[in-house]
C-alpha positions as CSV (number, residue, x, y, z in Angstrom):
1,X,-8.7,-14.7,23.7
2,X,-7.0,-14.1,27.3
3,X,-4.0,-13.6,25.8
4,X,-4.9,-10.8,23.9
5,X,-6.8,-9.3,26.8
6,X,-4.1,-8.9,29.1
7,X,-2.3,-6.5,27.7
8,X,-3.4,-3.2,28.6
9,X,0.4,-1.3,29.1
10,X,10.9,6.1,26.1
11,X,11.7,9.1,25.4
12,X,10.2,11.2,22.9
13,X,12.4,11.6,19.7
14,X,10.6,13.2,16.6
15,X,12.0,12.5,13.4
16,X,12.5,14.2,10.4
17,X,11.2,11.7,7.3
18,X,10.2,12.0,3.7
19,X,6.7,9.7,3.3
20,X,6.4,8.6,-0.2
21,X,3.4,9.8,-2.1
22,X,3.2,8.9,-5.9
23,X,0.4,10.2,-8.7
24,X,-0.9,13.4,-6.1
25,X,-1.6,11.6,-3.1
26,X,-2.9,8.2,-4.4
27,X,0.0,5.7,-4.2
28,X,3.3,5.3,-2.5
29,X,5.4,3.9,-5.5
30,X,7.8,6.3,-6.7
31,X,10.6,7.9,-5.2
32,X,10.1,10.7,-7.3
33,X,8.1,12.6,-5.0
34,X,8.4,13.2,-1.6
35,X,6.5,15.3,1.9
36,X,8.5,16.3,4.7
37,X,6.4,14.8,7.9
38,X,7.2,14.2,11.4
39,X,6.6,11.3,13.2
40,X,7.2,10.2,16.6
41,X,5.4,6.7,16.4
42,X,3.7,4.0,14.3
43,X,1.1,2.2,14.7
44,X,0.9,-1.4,12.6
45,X,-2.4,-3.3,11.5
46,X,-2.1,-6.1,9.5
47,X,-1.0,-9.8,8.7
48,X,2.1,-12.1,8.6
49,X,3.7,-8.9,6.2
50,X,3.6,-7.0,9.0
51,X,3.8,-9.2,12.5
52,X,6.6,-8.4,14.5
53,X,5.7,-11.4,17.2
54,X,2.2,-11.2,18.2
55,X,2.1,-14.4,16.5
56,X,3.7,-16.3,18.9
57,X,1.6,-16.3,21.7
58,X,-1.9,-16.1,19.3
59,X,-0.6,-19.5,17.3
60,X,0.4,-21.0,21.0
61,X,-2.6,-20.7,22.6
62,X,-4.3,-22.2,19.3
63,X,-2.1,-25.2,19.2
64,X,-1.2,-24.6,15.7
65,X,2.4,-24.9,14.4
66,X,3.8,-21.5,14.0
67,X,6.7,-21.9,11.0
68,X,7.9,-18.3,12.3
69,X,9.0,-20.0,15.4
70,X,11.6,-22.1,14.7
71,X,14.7,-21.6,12.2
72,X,15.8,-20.3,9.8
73,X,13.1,-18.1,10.0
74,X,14.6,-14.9,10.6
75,X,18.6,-15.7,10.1
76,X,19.4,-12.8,7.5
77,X,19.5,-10.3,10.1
78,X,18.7,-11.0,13.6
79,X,20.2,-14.7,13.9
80,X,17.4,-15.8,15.7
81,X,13.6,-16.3,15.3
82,X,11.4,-13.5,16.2
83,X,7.8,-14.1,15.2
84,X,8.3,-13.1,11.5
85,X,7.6,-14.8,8.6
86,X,10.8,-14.2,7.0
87,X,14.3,-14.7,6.7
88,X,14.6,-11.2,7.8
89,X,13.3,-7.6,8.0
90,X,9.9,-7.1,7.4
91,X,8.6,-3.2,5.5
92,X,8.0,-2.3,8.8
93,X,10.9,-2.8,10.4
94,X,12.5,-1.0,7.1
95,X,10.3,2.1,7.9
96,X,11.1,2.5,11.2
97,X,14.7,2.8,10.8
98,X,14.4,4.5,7.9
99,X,12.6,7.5,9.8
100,X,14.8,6.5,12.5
101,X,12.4,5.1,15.2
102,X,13.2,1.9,17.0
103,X,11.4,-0.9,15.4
104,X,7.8,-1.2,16.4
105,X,7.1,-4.0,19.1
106,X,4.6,-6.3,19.4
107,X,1.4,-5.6,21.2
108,X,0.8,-8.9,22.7
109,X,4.5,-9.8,24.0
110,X,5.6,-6.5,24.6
111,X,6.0,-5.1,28.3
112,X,7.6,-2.1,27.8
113,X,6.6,1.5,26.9
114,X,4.4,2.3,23.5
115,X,4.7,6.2,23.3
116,X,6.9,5.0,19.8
117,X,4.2,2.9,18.3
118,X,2.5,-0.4,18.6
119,X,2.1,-3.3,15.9
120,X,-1.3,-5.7,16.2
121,X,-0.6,-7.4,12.9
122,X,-1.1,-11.1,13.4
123,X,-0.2,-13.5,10.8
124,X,-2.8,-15.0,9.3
125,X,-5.2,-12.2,10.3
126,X,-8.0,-11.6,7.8
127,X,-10.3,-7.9,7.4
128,X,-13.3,-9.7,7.5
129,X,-14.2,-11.1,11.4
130,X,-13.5,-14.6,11.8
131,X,-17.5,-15.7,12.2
132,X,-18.2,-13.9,8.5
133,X,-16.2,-16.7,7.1
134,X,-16.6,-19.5,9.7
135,X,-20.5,-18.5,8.9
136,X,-19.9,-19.8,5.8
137,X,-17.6,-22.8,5.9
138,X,-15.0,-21.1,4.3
139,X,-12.2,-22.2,4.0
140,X,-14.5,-25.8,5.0
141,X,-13.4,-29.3,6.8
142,X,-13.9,-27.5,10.0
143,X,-10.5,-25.2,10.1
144,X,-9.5,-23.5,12.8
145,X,-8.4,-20.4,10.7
146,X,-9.1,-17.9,10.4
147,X,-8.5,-17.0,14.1
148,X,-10.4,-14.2,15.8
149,X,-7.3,-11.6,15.5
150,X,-9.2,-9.6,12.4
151,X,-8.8,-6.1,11.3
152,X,-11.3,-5.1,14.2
153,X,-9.9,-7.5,17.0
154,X,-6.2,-5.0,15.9
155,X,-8.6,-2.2,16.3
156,X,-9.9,-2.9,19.9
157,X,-6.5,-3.7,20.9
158,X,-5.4,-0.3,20.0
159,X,-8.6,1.5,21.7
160,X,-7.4,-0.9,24.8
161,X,-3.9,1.5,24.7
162,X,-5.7,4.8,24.7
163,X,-5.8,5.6,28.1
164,X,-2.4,5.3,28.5
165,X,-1.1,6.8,25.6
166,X,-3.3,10.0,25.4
167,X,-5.8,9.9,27.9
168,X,-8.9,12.9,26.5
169,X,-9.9,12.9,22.6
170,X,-7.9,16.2,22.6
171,X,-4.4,15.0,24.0
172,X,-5.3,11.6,21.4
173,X,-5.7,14.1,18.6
174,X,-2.4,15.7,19.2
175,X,-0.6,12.3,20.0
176,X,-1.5,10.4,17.2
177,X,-1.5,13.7,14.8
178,X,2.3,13.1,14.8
179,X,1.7,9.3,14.4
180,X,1.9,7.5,11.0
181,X,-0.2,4.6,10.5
182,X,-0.1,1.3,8.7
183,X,-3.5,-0.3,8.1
184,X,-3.0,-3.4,6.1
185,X,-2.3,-5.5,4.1
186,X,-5.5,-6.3,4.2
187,X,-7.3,-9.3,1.6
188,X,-4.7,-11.8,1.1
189,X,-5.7,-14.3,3.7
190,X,-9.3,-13.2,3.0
191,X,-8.9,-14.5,-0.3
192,X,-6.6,-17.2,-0.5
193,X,-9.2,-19.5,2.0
194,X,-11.9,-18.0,0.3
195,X,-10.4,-19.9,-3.0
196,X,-10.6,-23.5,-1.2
197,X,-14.2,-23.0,-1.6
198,X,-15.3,-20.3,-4.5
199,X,-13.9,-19.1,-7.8
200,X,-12.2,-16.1,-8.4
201,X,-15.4,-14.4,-9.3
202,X,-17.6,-15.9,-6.7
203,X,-15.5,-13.8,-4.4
204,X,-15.6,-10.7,-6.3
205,X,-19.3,-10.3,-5.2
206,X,-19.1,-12.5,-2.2
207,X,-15.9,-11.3,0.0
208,X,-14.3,-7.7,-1.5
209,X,-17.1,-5.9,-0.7
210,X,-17.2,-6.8,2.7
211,X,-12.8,-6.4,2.9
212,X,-13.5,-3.1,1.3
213,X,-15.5,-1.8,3.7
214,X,-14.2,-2.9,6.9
215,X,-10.5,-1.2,5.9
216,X,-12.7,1.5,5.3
217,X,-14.7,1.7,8.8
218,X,-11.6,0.5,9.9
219,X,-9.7,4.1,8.7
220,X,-12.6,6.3,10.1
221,X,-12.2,4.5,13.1
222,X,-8.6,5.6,13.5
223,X,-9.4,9.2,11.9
224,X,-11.9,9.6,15.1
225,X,-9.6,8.8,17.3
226,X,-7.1,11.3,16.0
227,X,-4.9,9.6,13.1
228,X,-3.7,12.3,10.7
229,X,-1.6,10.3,8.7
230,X,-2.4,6.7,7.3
231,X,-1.1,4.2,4.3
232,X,-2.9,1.5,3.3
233,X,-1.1,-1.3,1.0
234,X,-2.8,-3.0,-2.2
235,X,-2.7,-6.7,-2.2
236,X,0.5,-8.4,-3.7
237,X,0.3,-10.2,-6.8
238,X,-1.2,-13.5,-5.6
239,X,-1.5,-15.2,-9.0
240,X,2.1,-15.3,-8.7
241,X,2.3,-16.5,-5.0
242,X,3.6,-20.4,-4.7
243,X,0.5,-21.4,-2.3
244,X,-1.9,-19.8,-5.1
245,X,0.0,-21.7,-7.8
246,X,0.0,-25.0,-5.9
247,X,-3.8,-25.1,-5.0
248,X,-4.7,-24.7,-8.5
249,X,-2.3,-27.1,-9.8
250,X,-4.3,-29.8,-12.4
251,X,-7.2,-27.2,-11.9
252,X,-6.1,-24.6,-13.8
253,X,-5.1,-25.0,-17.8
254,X,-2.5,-23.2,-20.0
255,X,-4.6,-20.7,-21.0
256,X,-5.2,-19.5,-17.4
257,X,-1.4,-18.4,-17.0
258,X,-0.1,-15.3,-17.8
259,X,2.4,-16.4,-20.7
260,X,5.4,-14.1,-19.5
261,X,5.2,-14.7,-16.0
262,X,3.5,-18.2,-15.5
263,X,1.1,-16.4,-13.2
264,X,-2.4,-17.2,-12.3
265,X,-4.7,-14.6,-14.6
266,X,-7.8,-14.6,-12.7
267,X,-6.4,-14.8,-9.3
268,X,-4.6,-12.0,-9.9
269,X,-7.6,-10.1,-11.7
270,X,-9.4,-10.2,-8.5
271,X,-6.5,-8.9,-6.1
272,X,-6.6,-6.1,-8.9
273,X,-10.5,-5.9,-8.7
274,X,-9.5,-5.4,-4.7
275,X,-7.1,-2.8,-5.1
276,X,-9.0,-0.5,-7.6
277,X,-12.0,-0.8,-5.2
278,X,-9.6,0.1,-2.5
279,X,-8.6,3.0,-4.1
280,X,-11.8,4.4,-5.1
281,X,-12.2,3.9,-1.4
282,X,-9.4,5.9,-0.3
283,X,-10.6,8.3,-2.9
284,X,-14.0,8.9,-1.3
285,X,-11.9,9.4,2.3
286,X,-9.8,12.1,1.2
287,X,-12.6,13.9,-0.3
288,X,-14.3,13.6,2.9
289,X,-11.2,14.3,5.3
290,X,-9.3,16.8,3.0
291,X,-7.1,17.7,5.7
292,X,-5.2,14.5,6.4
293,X,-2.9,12.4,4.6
294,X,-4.4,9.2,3.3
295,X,-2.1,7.4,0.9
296,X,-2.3,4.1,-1.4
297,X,0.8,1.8,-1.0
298,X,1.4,-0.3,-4.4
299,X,2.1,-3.8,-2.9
300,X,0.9,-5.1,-6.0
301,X,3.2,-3.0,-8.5
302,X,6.4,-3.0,-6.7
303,X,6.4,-7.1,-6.4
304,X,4.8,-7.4,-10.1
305,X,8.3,-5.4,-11.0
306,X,10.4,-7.8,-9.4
307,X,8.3,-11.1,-11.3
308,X,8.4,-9.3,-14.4
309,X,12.1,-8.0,-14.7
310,X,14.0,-9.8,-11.5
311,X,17.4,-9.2,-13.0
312,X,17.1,-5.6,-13.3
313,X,16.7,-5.7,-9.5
314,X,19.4,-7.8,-8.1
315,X,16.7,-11.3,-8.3
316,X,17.2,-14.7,-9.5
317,X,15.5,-15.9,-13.2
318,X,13.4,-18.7,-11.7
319,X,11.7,-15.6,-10.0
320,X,8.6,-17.7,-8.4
321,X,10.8,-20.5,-7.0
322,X,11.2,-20.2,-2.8
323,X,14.1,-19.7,-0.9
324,X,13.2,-22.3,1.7
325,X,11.0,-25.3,1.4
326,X,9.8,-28.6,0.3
327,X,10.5,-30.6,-2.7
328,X,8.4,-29.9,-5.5
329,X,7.7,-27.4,-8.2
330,X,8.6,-24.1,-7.2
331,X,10.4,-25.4,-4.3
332,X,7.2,-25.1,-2.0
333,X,5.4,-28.1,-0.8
334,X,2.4,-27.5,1.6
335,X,3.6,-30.9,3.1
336,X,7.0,-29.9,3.9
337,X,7.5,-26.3,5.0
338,X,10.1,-24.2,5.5
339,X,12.6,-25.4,8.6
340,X,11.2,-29.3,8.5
341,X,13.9,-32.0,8.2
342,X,13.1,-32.7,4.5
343,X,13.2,-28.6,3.5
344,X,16.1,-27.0,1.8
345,X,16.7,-23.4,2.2
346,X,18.6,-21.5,-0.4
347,X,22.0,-20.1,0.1
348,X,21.6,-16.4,-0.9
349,X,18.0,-15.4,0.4
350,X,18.5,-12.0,-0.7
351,X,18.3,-12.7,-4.4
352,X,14.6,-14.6,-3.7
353,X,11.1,-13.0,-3.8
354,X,9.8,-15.3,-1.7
355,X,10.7,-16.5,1.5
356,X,8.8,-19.5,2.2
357,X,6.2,-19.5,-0.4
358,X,3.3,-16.9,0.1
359,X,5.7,-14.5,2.3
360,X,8.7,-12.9,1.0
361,X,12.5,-12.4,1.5
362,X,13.3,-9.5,3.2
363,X,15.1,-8.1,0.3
364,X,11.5,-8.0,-1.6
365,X,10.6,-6.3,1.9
366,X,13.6,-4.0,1.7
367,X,12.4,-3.2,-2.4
368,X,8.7,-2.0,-1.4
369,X,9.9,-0.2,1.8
370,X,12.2,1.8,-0.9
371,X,9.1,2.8,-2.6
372,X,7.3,4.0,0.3
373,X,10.3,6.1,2.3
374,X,13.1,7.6,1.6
């Protein structure tokens, strides 16, 4: 897409930080443990968890309506909209100024200096390239999505930037040695149109194994080019997830809920299927690259924590119901989203999980950011 092809462009500020790394170096999910890196910049690959703005022009030159754009999308803490499918902050946004960088800017509407970092997550974006699944009619009735901004679109984007940033493979290898990356989340968007069309299990064998491995190209890809230092998130709890809820509503019967927190079982089998293949993944990396840092970020625990005991975290009771939305159950109706005339939005966003339905508040941003830095 043009858009994406024209961009090709303050100081220097290293910063002390403590990067979370829980059970040795397999998760970020405690903040029990802690390693003393330095970083002067981040670099961001993802979806709408972690886009910053590059939504805005990708959704534009698509025609598609882009929720993110318009209010109250981000009123909690800039006032304004910003690309961010939120009310506020996104875990990105937390890292940064917790290592005390200026918040990462958006690749594609950014005209400015990157020597602090660059974020190509694109909401919506999927791992898998956009012809594996339009290749198969998923997610059918000729969609549009998903869009050609995948995991390796984010990565060419980023190889685009290399001559300016660091110019030979040895000044890249010192540059992005004091870089920390974010690759992912990674799967949700995978899955979730991938469940219009096949079950649960169906994309077990089907899609994970492709998701798997092009995270895991994708984090070779970066290690060649110099990357010391990499998280990669699990996949939320999407069993629990409004959207997930809503599309198997009159499909799904009693017995397919989890009693104690009215979530989806299988869906949320398979996004644990995808993060235990993940992290034998990650496994297999570190044994191959002993010398770098490659750490597992537990999306999926520090959300379950919130669904399971929301009180003990400053949360509401009716834990799945969104902050802003349409009428129906759970306050989310795909008919009426978040900032349309006929959507409510709650008055204290900070005690919701979710934001709008599949994306979250940024207090549940600001929760699994705690469990990644201190």
């Amino acid at each position: 897409m043009s858009v994406h092809r024209s961009k090709m462009q303050f100081r220097s500020v290293i910063c002390a930080v403590s990067l979370l790394l829980v059970m040795a170096p397999e998760t970020a999910a405690s903040p029990k443990s802690s390693v003393h890196r330095r970083y002067h910049s981040i670099f961001s690959f993802g979806d709408s968890y972690a886009d910053t703005g590059n939504d805005l022009p990708v959704f534009a030159e698509h025609s598609i309506l882009n929720l993110a754009a318009r209010p109250p999308y981000g009123m909690t803490f800039f006032g304004r909209t910003t690309g961010r499918f939120s009310d506020g902050r996104l875990i990105i946004d937390f890292i940064a100024q917790d290592l005390g960088l200026p918040l990462v800017p958006p690749f594609l509407t950014h005209n400015g200096s990157f020597r602090h970092g660059a974020n190509f997550a694109v909401a919506g974006a999927t791992a898998g390239d956009a012809e594996f699944y339009h290749s198969r009619d998923i997610p059918g009735n000729h969609s549009k999505t998903p869009l050609n901004t995948s995991l390796n679109v984010q990565l060419e984007w980023f190889e685009s930037l290399l001559p300016s940033l660091c110019g030979t493979a040895q000044g890249c290898k010192k540059f992005f040695g004091r870089s920390l990356f974010l690759v992912g989340e990674y799967g949700i968007n995978d899955y979730h149109l991938s469940l219009k069309k096949l079950t649960p299990k169906q994309i077990e064998s089907a899609i994970v194994p492709n998701v798997i491995k092009t995270i895991s190209m994708a984090i070779e890809r970066l290690i060649k080019h110099g990357a010391a230092s990499l998280v990669v998130p699990g996949v939320v709890p999407w069993g629990c997830a409004p959207p997930a809820l809503a599309l198997f509503a009159g499909r799904a019967g009693p017995a397919e809920y989890e009693p104690r927190t009215g979530c989806l079982r299988e869906v949320n089998e398979l996004v644990k299927h995808h993060n235990s293949l993940l992290k034998d993944a990650l496994r297999q990396l570190r044994a191959k690259h002993p010398h770098l840092r490659i750490v597992y970020a537990d999306f999926f625990g520090s959300v379950m924590e919130i669904i399971e005991s929301p009180h003990k975290f400053g949360f509401r009771d009716d834990i799945l119901t969104v902050c802003c939305g349409g009428p129906g159950k759970y306050n989310f109706n795909d008919s009426v989203p978040c900032g349309d005339p006929g959507a409510t939005t709650c008055k204290h966003p900070s005690t919701s999980l979710f934001w709008d339905g599949g994306h979250l508040t940024e207090a549940s941003h600001r929760h699994i950011a705690d469990m990644m830095v201190v």
